[in-house]
C-alpha positions as CSV (number, residue, x, y, z in Angstrom):
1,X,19.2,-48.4,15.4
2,X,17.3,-49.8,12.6
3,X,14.6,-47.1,13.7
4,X,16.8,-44.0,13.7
5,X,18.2,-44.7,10.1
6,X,14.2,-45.2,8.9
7,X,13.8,-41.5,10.9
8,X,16.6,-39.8,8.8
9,X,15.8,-41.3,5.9
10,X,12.3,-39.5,6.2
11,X,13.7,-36.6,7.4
12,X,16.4,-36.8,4.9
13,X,13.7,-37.0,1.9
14,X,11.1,-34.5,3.4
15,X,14.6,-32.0,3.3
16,X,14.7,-32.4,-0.1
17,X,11.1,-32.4,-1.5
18,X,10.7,-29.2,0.5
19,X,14.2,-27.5,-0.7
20,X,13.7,-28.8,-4.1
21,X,14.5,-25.5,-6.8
22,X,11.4,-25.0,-9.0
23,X,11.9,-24.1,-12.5
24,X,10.1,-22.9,-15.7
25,X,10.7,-23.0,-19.4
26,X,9.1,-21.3,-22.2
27,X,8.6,-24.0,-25.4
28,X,7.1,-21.1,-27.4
29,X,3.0,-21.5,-26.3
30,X,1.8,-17.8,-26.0
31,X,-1.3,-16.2,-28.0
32,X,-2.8,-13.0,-27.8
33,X,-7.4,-14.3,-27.4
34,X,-9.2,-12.9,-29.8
35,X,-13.2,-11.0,-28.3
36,X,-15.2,-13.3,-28.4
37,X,-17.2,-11.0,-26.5
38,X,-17.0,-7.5,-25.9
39,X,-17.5,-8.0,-22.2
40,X,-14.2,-10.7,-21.6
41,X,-11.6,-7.3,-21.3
42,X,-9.6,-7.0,-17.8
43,X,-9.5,-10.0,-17.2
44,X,-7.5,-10.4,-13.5
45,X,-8.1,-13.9,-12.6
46,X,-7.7,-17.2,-13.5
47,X,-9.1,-20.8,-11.9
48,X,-8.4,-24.0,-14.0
49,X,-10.3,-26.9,-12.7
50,X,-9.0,-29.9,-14.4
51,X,-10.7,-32.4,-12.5
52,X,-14.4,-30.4,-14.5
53,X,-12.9,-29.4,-17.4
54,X,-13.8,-25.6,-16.4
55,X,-11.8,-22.6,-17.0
56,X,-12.8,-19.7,-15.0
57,X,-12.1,-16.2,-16.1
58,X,-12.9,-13.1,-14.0
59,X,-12.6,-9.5,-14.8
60,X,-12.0,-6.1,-12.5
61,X,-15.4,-5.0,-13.8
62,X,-17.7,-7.9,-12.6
63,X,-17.6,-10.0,-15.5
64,X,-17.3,-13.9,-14.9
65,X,-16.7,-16.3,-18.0
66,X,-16.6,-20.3,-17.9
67,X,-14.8,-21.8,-20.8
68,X,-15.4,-25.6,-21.0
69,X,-13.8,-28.2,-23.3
70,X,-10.4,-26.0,-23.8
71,X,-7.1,-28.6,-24.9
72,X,-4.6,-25.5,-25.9
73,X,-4.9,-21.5,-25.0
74,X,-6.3,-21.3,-28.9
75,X,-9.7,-22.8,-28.0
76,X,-10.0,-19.7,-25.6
77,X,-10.6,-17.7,-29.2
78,X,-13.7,-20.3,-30.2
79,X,-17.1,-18.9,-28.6
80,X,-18.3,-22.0,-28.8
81,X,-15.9,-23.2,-26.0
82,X,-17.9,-20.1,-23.7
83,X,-20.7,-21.6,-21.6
84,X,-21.1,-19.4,-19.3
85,X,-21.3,-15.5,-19.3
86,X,-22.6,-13.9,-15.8
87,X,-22.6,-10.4,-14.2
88,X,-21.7,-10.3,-11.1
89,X,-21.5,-6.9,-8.2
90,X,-17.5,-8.1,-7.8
91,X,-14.2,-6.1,-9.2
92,X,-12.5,-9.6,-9.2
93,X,-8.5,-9.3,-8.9
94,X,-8.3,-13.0,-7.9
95,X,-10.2,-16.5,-7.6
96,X,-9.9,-19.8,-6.2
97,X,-12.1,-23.4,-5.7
98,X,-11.9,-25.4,-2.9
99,X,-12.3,-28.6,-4.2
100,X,-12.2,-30.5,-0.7
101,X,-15.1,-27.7,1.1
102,X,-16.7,-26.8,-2.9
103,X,-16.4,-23.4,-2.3
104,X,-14.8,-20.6,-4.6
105,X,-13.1,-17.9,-2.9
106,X,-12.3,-14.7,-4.5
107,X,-10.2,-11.0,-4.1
108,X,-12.7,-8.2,-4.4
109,X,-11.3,-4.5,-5.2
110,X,-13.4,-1.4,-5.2
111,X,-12.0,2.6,-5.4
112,X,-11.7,2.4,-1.2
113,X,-12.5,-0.9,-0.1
114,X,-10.9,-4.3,-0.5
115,X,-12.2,-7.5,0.0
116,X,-11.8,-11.8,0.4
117,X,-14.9,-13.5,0.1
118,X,-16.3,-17.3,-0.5
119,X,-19.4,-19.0,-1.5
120,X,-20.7,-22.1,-3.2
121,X,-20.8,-20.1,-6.6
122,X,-18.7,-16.9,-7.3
123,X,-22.4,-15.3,-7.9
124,X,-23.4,-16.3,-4.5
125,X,-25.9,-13.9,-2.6
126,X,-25.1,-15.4,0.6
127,X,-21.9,-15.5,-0.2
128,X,-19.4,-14.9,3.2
129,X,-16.9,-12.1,3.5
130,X,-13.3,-13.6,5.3
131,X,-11.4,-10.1,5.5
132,X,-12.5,-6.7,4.4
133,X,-10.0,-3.6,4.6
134,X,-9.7,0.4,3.3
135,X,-7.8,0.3,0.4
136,X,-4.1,0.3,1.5
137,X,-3.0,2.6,-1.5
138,X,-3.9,4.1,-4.3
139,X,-5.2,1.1,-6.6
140,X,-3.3,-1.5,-4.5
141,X,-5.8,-4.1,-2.7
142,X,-5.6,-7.5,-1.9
143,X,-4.3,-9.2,-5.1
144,X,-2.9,-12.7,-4.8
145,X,-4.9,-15.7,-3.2
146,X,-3.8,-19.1,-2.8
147,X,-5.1,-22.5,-1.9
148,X,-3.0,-25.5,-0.8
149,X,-4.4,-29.0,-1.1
150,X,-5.0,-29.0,2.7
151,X,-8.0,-26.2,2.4
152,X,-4.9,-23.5,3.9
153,X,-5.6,-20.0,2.2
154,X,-2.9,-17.5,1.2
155,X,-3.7,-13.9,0.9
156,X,-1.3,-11.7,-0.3
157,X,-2.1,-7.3,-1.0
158,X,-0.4,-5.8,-4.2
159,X,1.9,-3.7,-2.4
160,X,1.8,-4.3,0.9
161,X,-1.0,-3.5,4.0
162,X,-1.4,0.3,5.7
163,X,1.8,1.3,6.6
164,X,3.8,-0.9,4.0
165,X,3.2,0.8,1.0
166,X,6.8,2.9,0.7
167,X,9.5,2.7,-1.7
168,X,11.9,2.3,1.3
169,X,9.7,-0.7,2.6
170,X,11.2,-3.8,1.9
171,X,9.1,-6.5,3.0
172,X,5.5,-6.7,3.0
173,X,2.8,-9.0,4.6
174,X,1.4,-12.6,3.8
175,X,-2.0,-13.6,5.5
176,X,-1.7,-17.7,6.0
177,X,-5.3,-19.0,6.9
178,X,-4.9,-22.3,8.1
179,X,-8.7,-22.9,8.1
180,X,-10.4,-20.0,6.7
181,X,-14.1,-22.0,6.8
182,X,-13.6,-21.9,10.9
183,X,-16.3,-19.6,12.7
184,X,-12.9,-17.4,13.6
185,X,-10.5,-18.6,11.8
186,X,-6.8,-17.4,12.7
187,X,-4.4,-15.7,11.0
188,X,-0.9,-16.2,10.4
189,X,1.6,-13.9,9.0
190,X,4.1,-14.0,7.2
191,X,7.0,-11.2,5.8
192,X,7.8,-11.5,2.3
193,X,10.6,-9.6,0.5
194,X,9.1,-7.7,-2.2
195,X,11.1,-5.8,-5.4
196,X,10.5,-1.8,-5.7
197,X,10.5,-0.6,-8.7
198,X,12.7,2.2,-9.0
199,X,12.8,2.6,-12.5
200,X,9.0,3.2,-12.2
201,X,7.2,6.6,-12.1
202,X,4.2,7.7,-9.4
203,X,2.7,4.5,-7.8
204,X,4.2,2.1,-10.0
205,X,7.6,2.2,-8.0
206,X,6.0,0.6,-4.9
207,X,6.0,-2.6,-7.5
208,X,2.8,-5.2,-7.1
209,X,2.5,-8.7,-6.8
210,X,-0.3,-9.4,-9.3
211,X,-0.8,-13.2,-8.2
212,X,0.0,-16.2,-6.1
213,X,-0.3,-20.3,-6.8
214,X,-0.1,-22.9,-4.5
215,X,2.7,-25.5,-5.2
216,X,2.0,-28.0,-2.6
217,X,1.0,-27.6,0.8
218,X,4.2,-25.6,1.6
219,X,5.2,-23.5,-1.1
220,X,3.7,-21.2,-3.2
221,X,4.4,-19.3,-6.5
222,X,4.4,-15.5,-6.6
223,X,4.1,-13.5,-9.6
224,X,6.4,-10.0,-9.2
225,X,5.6,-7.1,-12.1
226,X,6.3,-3.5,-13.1
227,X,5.4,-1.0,-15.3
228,X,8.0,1.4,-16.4
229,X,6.3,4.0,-18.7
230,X,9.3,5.8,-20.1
231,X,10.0,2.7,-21.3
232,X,6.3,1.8,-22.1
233,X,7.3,-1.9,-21.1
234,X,6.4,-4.6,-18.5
235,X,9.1,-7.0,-16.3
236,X,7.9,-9.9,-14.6
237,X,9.4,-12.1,-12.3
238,X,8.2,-15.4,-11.0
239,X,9.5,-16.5,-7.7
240,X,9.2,-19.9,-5.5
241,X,8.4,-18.9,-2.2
242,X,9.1,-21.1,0.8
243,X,8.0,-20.6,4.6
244,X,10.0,-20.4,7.5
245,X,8.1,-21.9,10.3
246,X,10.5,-20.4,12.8
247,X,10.9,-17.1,12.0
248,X,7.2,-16.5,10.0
249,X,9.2,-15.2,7.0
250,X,9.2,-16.4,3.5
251,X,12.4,-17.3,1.3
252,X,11.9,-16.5,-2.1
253,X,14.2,-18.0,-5.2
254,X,13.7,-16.9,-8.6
255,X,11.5,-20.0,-10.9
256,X,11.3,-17.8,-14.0
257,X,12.2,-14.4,-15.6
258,X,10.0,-12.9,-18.4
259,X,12.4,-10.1,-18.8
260,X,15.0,-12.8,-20.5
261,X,13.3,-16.2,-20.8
262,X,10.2,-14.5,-22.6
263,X,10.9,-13.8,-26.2
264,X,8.9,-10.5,-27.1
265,X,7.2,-8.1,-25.1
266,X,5.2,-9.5,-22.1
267,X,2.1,-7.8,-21.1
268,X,0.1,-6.8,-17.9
269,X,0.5,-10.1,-16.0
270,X,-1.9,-10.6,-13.9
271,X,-3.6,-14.1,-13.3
272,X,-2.2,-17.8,-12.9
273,X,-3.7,-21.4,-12.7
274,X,-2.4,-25.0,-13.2
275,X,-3.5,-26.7,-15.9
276,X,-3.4,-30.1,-15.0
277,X,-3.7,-31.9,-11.7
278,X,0.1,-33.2,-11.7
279,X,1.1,-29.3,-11.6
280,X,3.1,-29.4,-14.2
281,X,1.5,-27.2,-16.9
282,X,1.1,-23.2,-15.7
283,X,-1.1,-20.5,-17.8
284,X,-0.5,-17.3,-16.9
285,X,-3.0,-14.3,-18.5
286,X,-2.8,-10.3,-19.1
287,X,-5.4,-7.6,-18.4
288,X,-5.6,-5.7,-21.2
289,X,-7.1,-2.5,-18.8
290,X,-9.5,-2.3,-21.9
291,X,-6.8,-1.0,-24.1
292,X,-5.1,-2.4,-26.7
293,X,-1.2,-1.7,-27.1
294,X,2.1,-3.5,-27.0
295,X,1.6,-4.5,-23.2
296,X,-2.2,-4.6,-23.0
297,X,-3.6,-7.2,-24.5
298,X,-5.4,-10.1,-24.2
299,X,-2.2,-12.2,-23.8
300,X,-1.7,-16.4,-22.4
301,X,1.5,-17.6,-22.0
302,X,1.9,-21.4,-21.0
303,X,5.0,-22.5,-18.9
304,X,6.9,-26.2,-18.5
305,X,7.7,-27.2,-15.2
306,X,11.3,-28.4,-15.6
């Protein structure tokens, strides 16, 4: 008896850690980085290593910047902070280290082909190409990639693979790679439930996730945004999604809505790291699309784990 009330006990706690809501607040840390170089413009990806110290920055033009030394988004304006600046042949939309395997993996975009690829730098010559696909749409690759504690890797496309790319689509496709280093690795999937954007004109209605965090080794955090240009404005969403085991869908609750919890206008969203090894502290950064106007810019906003 003693044994079956220790079992639901366990079970009882696991219930909770896993059903747990996850929620943001804004305590008024957002700042538009000033050029410290010419080259750091589009930047679409984000990797925080807290454990170094490194910030990685990559852009959708090749570009890859290492900030070291950084204790608020403001050092991010100080050059002297900058330690590395490298060229690389990648249109980055995404990037991720491995701490347990020491490899970065990163989301590749070009005009027709899309790309996931790893290697023990993200300049690597050797480096190893995990899934490779046409363009699904018009400027909508693989976007958001995600990597749990465990080593699994998340891999989710802007707007959905071939096929899934219509306003009257409703769900779209996760890729979960439960050991993406294997010789073959196998893929799971996974539907999530994305928001069209209606309001939107031309490609822009299909809506775009423009990243994806690991939580834990369960859940992850997607980043939802729009672009309505009647408007000339930007809404963001940012949901807690949850796996279904059973049926290989995703459950997604809102964590934290720009459109109301974000004083101001918030710009093109489009990369996201932890901070801090505890999770608690998330930067999220804009590509600026090397322009400069109320919703391209340079722009970090920090969020509070409640």
């Amino acid at each position: 008896m003693r044994r079956l009330y220790l079992l639901a006990c366990l079970l009882f706690t696991v219930s909770i850690t896993h059903g747990q809501r996850l929620q943001f607040t804004f305590e008024g840390d957002s700042v538009t980085i000033p050029l410290v170089r010419d080259s750091l413009r589009g930047i679409s990806g984000l990797e925080i290593i807290p454990a170094t110290g490194e910030w990685h920055l990559v852009s959708d033009r090749g570009w890859h910047f290492t900030f070291t030394n950084i204790r608020t988004i403001r050092d991010l304006g100080d050059s002297s902070r900058l330690k590395l600046v490298q060229k690389t042949p990648f249109w980055f939309e995404g990037v991720r280290y491995d701490v347990k395997s020491g490899n970065y993996f990163w989301a590749d975009e070009h005009e027709f082909v899309t790309s996931i690829q790893y290697g023990k730098t993200i300049r690597d010559s050797a480096s190893q190409v995990l899934l490779r696909i046409p363009l699904p749409g018009p400027n909508k690759g693989l976007e958001g990639i995600a990597l749990t504690p465990s080593g699994t890797l998340w891999v989710a496309p802007e707007a959905g693979w071939e096929g899934e790319t219509r306003m009257n689509q409703d769900t779209i496709t996760f890729f979960r790679y439960p050991s993406p280093l294997a010789v073959d690795p196998a893929i799971e999937r996974y539907k999530y439930p994305i928001n069209r954007c209606a309001f939107a004109q031309g490609e822009e209605r299909l809506g775009g996730i423009s990243e994806i965090l690991a939580v834990d080794n369960n859940r992850i955090l997607v980043l939802e945004r729009c672009y309505d240009a009647s408007q000339k404005r930007v809404t963001a969403n940012l949901y807690l999604a949850t796996p279904d085991e059973m049926t290989h869908t995703l459950r997604k609750e809102l964590a934290f809505d720009f459109n109301s919890q974000f004083p101001g206008a918030v710009c093109n969203l489009e990369a996201m790291a932890w901070a801090d090894e505890q999770k608690q502290t998330l930067v999220l950064m804009a590509d600026d699309n090397f322009h400069r106007n109320k919703t391209l810019r340079n722009q970090v906003i920090v969020l509070k784990r409640r």
